[in-house]
C-alpha positions in Angstrom: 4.8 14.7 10.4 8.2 14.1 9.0 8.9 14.2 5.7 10.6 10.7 5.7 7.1 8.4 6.5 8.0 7.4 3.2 11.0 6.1 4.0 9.8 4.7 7.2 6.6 3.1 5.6 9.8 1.7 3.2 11.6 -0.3 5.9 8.7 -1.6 7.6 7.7 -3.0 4.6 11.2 -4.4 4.0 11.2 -5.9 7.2 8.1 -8.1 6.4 9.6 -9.5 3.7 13.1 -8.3 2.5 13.5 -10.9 -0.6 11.4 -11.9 -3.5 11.8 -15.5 -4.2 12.8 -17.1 -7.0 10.3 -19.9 -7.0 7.4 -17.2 -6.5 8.6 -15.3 -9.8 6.2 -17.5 -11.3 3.5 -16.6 -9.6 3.7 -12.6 -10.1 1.0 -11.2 -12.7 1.6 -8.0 -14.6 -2.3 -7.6 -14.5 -1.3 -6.9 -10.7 0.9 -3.7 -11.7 -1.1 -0.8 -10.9 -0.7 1.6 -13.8 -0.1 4.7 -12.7 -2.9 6.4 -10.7 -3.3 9.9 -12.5 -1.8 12.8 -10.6 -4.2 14.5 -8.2 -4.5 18.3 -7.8 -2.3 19.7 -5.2 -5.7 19.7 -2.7 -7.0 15.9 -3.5 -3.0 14.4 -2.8 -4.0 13.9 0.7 -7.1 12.5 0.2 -5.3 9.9 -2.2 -2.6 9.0 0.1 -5.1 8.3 2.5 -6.8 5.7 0.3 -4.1 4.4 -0.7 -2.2 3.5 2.9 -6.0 3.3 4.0 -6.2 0.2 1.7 -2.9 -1.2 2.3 -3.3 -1.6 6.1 -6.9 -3.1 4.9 -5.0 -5.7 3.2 -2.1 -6.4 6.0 -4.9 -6.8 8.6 -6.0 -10.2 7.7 -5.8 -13.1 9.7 -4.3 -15.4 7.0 -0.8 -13.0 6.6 2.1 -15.4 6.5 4.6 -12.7 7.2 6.8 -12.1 11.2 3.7 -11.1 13.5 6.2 -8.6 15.2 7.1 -6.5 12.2 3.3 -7.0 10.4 2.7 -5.2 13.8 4.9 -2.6 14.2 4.6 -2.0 10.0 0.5 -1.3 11.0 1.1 0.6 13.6 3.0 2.9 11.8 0.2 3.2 8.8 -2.5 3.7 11.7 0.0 6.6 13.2 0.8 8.4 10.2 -2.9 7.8 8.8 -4.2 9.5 12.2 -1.8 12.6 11.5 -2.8 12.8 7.7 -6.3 12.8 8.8 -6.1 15.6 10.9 -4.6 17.6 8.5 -7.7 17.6 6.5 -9.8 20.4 6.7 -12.7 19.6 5.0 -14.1 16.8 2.6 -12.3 16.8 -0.3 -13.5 15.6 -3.8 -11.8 12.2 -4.8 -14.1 10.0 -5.6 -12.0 9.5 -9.1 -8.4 8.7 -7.2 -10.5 6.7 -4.6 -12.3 4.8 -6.8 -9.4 3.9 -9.1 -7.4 3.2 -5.7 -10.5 0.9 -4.4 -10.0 -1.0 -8.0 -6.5 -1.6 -8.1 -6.6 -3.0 -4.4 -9.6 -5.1 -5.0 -7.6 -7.1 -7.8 -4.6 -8.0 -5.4 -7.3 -9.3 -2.7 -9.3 -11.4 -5.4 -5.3 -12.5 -6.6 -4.8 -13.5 -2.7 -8.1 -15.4 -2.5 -7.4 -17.1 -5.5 -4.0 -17.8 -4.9 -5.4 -19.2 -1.7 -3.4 -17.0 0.5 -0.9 -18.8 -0.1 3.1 -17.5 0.6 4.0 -16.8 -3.2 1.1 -15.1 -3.6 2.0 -12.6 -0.6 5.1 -12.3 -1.5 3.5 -10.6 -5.0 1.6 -8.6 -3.4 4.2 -7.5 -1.0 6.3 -6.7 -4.2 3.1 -5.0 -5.6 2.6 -2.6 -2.4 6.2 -1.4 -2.5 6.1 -0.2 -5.8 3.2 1.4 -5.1 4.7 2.9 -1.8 7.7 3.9 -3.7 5.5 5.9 -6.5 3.6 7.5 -3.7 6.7 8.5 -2.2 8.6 10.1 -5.4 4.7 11.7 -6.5 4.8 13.3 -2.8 8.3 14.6 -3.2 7.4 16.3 -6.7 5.3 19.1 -5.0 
């Protein structure tokens, strides 16, 4: 795997949905920033990068994404790639249930914000702004080996 899937994961996401609009501001909720997920040991940081673009490509699989159809799909297909290289890597179960629960959490609030939101195109535009930070952190915590 290439050390650039960050950068990768990056564009794709970009190409979704390169601007934040100004009449969505609005709509963004700081109880939506995730706060930092505490910094695995060296041996659980694949485990949580699993979750965590695990739980990403949960929420981009939805029927109701009002996002290009052609990048949503090429931006999936490149989770479920590097996801199916990550999980090879893994030897054995690791323990995580700490940095998998608090992922599950943080995730579960932008769905509930989508449902309440009513799927509507502010609100993915939020979470869209939501997931790249969070792809961004993942990316500088991964470089900091």
């Amino acid at each position: 795997m290439r050390r650039g899937f960050w950068k990768d994961l990056l564009r794709g996401l970009e190409n979704l949905n390169p601007v934040f609009s100004p009449e969505c501001r609005s709509e963004y909720d700081e109880n939506l920033i995730f706060p930092t997920i505490s910094r695995p040991e060296e041996s659980n940081k694949l485990a949580l990068v699993i979750e965590i673009l695990t739980r990403i490509q949960s929420i981009f699989s939805v029927p109701e994404v009002p996002l290009d159809s052609r990048n949503l799909l090429m931006f999936l297909n490149k989770i479920s790639e590097i996801l199916s290289h990550l999980q090879s890597c893994m030897n054995s179960p690791l323990d995580t249930h700490h940095h998998q629960s608090a992922a599950r959490e943080k995730f579960q609030k932008l769905k509930i914000f989508l449902r309440q939101k009513g799927n509507s195109g502010c609100a993915w535009e939020v979470v869209h702004a939501v997931i790249r930070t969070i792809l961004q952190e993942a990316a500088i915590n991964h470089a900091r080996k």
